[in-house]
C-alpha positions in Angstrom: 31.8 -8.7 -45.2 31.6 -6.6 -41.9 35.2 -6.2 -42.3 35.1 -4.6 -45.7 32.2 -2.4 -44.8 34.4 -1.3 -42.1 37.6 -0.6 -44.5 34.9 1.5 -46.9 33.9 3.6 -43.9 37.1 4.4 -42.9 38.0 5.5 -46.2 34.9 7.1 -46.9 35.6 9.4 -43.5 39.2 10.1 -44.7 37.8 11.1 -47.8 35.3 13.5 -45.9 38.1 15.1 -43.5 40.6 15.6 -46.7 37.2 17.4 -48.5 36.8 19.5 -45.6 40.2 20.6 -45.0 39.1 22.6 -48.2 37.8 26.4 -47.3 35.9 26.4 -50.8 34.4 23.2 -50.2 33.6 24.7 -46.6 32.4 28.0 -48.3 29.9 25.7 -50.6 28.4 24.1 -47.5 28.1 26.8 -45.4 26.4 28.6 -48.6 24.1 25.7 -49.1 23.2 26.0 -45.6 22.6 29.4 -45.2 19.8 29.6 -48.7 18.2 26.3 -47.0 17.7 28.6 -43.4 16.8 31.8 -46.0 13.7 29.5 -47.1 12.5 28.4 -44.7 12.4 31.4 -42.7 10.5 33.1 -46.3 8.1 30.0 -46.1 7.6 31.0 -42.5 6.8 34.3 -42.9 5.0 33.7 -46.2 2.7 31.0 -44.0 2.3 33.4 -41.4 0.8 36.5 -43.5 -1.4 34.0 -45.6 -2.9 32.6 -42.0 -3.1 36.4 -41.2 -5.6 36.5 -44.2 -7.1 33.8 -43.5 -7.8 34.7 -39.6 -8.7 38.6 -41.4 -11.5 36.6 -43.4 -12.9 35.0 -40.7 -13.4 38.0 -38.3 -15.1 39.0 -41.3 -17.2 36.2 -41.5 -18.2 37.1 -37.8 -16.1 33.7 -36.2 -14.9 34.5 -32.7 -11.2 35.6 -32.0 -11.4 31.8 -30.0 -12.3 29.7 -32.7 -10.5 31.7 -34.9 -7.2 31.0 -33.1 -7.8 27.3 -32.8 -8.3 27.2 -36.5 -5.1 29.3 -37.5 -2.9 28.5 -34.4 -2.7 32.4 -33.8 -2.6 34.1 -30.6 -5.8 35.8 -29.6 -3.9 39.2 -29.0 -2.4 38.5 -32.6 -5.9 38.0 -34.2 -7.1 41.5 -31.7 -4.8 43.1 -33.8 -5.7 41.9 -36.9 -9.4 42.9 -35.9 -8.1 46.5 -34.7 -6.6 46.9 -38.6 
């Protein structure tokens, strides 16, 4: 059984290096990867201004910058800003 297993591996991987030899099939991957970076880094920055209102509402609310930034994980000077705007 290991012995087949092995065979299918070896022609799965001769598969893979025939597919990649392909610059559209390289094209599609790198694409791929590239719009999976693009949303992550716009969940990021999406997180990061909704904390930013969040951390906002709570200066508000009279919290102090240090509780504030162990609830939101921001940097005091971050959260001296947001009380300077």
């Amino acid at each position: 059984m290991a012995v087949k297993e092995n065979v299918k591996i070896a022609e799965a991987q001769k598969q893979y290096e025939e597919l990649m030899k392909d610059e559209g099939i390289q094209y599609q991957i790198f694409m791929r990867e590239k719009t999976e970076v693009d949303i992550k880094l716009a969940r990021d920055a999406y997180h990061k201004k909704e904390t930013k209102k969040i951390a906002k509402k709570l200066l508000e609310e009279g919290l102090s910058i240090e509780k504030i930034s162990n609830i939101t994980n921001l940097s005091k000077e971050e959260i001296e800003k947001l009380k300077k705007n």
